[in-house]
N, CA, C and O atoms as a GROMACS GRO file, in nm:
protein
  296
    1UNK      N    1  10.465   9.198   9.255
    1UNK     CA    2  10.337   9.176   9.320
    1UNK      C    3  10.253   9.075   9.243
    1UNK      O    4  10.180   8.990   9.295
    2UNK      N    5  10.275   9.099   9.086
    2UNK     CA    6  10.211   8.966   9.015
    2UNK      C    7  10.230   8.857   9.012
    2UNK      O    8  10.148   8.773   8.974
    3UNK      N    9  10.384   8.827   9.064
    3UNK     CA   10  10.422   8.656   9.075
    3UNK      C   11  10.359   8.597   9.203
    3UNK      O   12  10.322   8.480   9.218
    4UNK      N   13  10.351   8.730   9.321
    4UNK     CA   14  10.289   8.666   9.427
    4UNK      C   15  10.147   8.668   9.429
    4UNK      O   16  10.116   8.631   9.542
    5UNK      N   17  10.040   8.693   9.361
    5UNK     CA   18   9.922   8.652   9.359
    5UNK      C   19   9.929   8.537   9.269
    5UNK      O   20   9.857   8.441   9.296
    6UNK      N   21  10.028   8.530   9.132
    6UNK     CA   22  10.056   8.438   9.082
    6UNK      C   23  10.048   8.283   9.223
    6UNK      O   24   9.954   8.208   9.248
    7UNK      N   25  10.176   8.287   9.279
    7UNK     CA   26  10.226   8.198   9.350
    7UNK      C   27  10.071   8.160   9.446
    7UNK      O   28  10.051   8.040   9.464
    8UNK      N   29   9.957   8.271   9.510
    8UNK     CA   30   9.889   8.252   9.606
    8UNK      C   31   9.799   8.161   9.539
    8UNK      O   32   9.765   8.059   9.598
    9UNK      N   33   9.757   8.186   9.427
    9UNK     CA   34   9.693   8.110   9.338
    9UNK      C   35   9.732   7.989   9.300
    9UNK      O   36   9.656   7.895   9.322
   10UNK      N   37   9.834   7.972   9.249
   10UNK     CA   38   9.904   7.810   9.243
   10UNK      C   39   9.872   7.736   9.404
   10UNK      O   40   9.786   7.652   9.425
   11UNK      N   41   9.960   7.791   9.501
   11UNK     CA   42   9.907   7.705   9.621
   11UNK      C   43   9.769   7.702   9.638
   11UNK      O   44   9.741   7.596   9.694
   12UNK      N   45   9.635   7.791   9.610
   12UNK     CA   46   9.568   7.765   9.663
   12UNK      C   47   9.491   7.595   9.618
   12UNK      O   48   9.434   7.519   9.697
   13UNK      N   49   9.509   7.579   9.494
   13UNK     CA   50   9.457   7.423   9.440
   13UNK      C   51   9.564   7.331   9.482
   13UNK      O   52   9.531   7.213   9.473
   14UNK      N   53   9.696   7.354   9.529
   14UNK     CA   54   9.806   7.312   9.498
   14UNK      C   55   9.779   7.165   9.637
   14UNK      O   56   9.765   7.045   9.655
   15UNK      N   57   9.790   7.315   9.705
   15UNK     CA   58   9.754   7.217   9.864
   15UNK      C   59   9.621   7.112   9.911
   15UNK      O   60   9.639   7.024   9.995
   16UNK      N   61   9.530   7.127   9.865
   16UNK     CA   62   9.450   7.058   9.849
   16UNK      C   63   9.458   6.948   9.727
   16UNK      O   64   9.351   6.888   9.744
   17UNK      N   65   9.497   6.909   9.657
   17UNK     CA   66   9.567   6.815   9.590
   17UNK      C   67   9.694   6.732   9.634
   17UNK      O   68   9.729   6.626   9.582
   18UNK      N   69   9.744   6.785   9.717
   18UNK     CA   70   9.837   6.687   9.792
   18UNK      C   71   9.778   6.636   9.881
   18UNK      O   72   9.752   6.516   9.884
   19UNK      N   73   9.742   6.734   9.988
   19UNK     CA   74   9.694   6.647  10.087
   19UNK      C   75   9.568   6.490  10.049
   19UNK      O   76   9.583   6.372  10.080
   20UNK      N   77   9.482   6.540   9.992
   20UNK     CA   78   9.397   6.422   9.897
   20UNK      C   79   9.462   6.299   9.834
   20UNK      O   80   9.410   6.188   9.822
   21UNK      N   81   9.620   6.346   9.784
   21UNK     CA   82   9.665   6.240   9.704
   21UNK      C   83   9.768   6.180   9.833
   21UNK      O   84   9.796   6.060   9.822
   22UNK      N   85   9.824   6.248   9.948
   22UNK     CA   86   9.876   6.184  10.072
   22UNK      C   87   9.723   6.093  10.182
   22UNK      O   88   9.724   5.986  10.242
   23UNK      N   89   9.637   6.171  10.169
   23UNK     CA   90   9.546   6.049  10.222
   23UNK      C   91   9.464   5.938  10.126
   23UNK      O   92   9.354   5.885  10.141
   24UNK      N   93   9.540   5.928  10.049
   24UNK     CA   94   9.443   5.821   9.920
   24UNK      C   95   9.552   5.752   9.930
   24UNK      O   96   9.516   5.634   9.933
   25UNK      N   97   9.720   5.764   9.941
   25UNK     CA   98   9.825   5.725   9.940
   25UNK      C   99   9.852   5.630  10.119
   25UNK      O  100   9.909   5.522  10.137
   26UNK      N  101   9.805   5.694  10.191
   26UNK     CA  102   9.807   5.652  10.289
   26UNK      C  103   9.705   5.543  10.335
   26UNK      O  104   9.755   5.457  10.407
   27UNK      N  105   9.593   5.531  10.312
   27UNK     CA  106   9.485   5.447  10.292
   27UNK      C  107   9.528   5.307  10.220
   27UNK      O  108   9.507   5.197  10.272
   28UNK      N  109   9.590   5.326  10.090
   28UNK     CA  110   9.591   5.234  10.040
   28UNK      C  111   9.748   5.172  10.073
   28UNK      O  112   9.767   5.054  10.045
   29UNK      N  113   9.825   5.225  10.112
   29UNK     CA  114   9.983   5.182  10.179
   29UNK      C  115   9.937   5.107  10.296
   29UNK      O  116  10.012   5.015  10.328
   30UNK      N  117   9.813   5.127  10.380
   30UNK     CA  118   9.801   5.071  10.542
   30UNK      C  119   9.736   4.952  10.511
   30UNK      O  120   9.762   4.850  10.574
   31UNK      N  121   9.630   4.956  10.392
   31UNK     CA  122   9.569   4.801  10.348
   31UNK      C  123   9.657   4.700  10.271
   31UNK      O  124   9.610   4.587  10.255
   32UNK      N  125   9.784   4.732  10.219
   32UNK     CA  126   9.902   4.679  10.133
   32UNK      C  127   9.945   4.611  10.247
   32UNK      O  128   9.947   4.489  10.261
   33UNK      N  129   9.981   4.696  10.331
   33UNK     CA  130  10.081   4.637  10.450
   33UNK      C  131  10.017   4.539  10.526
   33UNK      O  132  10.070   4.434  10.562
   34UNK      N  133   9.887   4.576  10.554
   34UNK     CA  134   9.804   4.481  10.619
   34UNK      C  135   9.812   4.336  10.558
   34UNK      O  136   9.849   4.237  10.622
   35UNK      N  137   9.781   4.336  10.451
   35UNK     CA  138   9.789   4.204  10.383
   35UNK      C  139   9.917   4.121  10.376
   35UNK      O  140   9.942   4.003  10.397
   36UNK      N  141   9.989   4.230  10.338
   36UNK     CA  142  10.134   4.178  10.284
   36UNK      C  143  10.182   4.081  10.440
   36UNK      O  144  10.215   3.963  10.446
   37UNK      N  145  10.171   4.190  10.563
   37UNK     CA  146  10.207   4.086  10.637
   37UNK      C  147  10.130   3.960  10.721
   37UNK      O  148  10.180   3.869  10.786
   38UNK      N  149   9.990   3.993  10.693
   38UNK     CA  150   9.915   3.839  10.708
   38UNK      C  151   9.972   3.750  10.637
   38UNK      O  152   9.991   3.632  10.666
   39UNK      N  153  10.005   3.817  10.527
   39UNK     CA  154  10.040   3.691  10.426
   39UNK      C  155  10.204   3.689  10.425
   39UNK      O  156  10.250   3.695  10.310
   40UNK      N  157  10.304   3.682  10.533
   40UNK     CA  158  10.398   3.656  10.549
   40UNK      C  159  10.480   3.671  10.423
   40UNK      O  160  10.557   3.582  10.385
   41UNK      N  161  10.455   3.822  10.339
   41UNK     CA  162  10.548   3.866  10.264
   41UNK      C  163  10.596   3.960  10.252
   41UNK      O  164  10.556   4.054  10.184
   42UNK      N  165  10.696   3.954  10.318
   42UNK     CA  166  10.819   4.051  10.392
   42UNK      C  167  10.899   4.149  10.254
   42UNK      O  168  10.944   4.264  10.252
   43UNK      N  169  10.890   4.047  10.153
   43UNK     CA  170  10.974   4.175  10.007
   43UNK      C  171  10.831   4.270   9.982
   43UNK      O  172  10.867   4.387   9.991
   44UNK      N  173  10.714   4.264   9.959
   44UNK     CA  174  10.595   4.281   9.937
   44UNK      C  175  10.603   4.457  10.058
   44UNK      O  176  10.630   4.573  10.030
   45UNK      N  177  10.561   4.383  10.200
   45UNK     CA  178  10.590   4.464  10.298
   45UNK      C  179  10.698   4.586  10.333
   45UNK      O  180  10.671   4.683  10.403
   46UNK      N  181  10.823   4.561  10.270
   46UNK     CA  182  10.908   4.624  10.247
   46UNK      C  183  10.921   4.767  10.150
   46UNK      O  184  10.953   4.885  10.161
   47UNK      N  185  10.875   4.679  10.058
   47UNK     CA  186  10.892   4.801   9.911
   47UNK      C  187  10.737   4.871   9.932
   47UNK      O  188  10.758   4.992   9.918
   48UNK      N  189  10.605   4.852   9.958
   48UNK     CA  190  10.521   4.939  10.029
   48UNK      C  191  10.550   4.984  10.122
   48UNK      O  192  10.480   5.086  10.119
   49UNK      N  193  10.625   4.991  10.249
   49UNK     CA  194  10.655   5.120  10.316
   49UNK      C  195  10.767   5.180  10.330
   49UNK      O  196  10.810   5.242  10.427
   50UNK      N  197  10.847   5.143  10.153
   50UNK     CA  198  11.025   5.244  10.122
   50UNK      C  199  10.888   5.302  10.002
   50UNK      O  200  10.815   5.389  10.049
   51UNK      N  201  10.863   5.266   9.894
   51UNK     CA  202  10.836   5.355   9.779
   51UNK      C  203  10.709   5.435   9.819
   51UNK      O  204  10.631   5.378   9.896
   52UNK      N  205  10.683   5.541   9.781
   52UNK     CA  206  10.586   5.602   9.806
   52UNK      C  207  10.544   5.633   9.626
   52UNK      O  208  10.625   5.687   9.550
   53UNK      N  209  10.402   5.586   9.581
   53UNK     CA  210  10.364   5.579   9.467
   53UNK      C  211  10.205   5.624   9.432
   53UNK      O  212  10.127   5.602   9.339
   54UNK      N  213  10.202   5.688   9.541
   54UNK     CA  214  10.075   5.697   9.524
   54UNK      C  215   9.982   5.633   9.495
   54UNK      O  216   9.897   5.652   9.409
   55UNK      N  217  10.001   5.504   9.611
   55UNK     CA  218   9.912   5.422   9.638
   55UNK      C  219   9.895   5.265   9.495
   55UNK      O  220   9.834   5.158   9.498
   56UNK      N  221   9.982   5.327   9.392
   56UNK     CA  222   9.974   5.225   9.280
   56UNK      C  223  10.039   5.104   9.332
   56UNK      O  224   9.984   4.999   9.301
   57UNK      N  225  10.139   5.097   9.402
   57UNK     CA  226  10.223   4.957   9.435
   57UNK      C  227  10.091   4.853   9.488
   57UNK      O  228  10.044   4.746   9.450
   58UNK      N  229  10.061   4.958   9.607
   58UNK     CA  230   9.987   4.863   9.764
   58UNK      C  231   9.849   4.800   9.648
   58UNK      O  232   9.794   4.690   9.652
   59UNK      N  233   9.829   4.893   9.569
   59UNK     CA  234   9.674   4.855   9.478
   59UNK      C  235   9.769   4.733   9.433
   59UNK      O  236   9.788   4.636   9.506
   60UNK      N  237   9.820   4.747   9.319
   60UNK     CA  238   9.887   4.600   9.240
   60UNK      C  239   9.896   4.478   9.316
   60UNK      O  240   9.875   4.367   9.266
   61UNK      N  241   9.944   4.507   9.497
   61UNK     CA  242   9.989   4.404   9.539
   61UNK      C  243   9.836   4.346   9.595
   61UNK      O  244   9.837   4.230   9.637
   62UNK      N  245   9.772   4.382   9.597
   62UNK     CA  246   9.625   4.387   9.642
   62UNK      C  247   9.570   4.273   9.575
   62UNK      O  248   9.539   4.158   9.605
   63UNK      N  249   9.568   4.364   9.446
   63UNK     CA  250   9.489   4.247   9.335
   63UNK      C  251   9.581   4.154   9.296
   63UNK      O  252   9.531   4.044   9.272
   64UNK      N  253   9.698   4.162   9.283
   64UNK     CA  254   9.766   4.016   9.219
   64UNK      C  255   9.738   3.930   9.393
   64UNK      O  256   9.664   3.831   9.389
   65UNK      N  257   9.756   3.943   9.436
   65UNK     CA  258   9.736   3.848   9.552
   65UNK      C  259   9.599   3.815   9.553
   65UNK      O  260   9.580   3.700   9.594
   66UNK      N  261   9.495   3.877   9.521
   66UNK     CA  262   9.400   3.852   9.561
   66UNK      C  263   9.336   3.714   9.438
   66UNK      O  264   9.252   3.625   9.452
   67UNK      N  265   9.462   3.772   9.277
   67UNK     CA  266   9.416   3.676   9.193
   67UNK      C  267   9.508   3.545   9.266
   67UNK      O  268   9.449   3.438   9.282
   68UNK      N  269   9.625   3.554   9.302
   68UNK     CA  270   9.688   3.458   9.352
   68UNK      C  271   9.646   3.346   9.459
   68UNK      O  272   9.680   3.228   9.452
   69UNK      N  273   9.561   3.405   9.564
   69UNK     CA  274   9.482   3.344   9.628
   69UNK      C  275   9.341   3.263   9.603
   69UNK      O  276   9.306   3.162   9.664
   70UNK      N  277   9.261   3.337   9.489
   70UNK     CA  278   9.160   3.292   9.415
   70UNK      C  279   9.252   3.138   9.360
   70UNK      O  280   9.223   3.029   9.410
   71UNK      N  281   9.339   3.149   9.274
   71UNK     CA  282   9.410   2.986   9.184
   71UNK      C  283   9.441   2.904   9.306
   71UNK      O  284   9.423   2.784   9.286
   72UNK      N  285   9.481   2.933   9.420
   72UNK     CA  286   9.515   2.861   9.552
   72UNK      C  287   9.375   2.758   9.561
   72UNK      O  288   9.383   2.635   9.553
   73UNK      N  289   9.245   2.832   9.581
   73UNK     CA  290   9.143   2.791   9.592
   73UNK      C  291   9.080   2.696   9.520
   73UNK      O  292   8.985   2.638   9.572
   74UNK      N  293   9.121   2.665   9.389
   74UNK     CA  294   9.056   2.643   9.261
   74UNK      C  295   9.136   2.492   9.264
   74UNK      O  296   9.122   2.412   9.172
   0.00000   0.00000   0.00000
């Protein structure tokens, strides 16, 4: 009976921490993709919607492009 109040307790923070880290993950995978394919880059586009990283890839590809585009300008 103690592992299962144990266990009710683990899920209860458990689940609310995923879901938060699947919509922070999802947010930032839909603005990755967005870009990636304005900007006609298909390896970019690819590996944001195979890896799931919790949102670290789509961020990286974000800002290096965004520095990449800034030197375009310059």
């Amino acid at each position: 009976m103690e592992n299962l109040q144990q266990l009710t307790s683990t899920l209860s923070w458990l689940i609310p921490v995923i879901a938060i880290l699947a919509l922070w993950d999802t947010a930032w995978k839909a603005v990755g993709m967005w870009k990636s394919a304005r900007n006609n880059e298909l390896a970019w586009f690819i590996c944001i919607a195979i890896f799931n990283t919790i949102g670290i890839l789509p961020i990286l590809y974000i800002f290096l492009s965004k520095r990449k585009s800034a030197e375009k300008q310059d």
